[in-house]
C-alpha positions as CSV (number, residue, x, y, z in Angstrom):
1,X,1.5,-4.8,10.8
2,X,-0.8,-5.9,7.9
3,X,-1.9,-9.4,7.8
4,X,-1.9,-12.1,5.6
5,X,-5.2,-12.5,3.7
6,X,-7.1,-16.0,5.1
7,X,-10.4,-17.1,4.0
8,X,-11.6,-17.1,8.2
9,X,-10.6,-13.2,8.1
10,X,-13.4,-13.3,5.5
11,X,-15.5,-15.4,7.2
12,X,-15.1,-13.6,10.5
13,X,-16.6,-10.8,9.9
14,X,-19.5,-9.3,11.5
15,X,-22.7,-9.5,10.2
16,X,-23.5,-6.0,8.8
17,X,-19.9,-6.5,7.1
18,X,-18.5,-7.4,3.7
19,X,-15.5,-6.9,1.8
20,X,-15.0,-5.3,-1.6
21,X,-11.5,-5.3,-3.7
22,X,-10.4,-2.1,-5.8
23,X,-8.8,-2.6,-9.2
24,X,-5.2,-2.9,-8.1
25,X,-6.2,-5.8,-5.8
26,X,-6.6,-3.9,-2.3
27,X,-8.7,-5.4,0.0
28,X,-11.3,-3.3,1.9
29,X,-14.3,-3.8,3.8
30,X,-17.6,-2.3,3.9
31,X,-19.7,-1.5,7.1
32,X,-23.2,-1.7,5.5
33,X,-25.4,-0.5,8.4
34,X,-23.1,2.7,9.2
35,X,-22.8,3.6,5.4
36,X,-18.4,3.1,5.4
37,X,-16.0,1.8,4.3
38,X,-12.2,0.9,5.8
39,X,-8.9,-0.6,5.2
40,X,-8.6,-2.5,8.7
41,X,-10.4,-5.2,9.3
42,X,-13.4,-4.9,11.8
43,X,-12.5,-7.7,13.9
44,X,-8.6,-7.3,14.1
45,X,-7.7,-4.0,13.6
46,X,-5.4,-4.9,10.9
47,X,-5.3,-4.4,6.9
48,X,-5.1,-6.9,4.4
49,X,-2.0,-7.3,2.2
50,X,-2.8,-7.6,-1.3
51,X,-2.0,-6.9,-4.6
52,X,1.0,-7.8,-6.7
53,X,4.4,-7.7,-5.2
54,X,8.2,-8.1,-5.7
55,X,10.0,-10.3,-3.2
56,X,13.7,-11.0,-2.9
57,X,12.8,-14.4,-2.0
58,X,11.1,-15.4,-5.7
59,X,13.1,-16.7,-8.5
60,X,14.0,-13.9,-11.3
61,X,10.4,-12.8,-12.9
62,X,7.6,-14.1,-10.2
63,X,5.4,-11.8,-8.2
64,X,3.9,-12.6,-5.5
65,X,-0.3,-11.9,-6.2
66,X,-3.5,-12.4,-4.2
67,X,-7.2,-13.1,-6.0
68,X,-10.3,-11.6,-5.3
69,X,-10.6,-13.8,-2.8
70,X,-7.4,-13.1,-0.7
71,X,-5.9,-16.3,-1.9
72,X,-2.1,-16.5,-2.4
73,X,-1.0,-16.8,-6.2
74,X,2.2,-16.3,-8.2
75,X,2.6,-14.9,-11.3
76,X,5.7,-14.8,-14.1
């Protein structure tokens, strides 16, 4: 299961880690003393959920978005 982006998932990492985010909004993090990168976050194991996405829950025309941050946004 993928888990919500939070500012302490940022926060928590380790400290030879950051976090980098592709064009389409994907979250990813960077190991800097081994050279990789990865999709799960080093602490829990889980990727982030980001991007832009559809929900049946949204009124007609609103996606549900994250910033470069990880922060939650909608957008019509």
């Amino acid at each position: 299961m993928a888990a919500d982006p939070k500012p302490d998932l940022f926060s928590s990492l380790p400290s030879s880690w950051s976090n980098g985010v592709t064009r389409d909004g994907r979250i990813f993090f960077i190991n800097e003393e081994a050279k990789s990168t990865t999709w799960l976050h080093p602490v829990t194991g889980e990727a982030v959920i980001t991007g832009h996405r559809k929900t049946q829950d949204l009124p007609t025309g609103w996606e549900e978005g994250y910033t470069f941050e990880g922060a939650r946004c909608f957008i019509k």
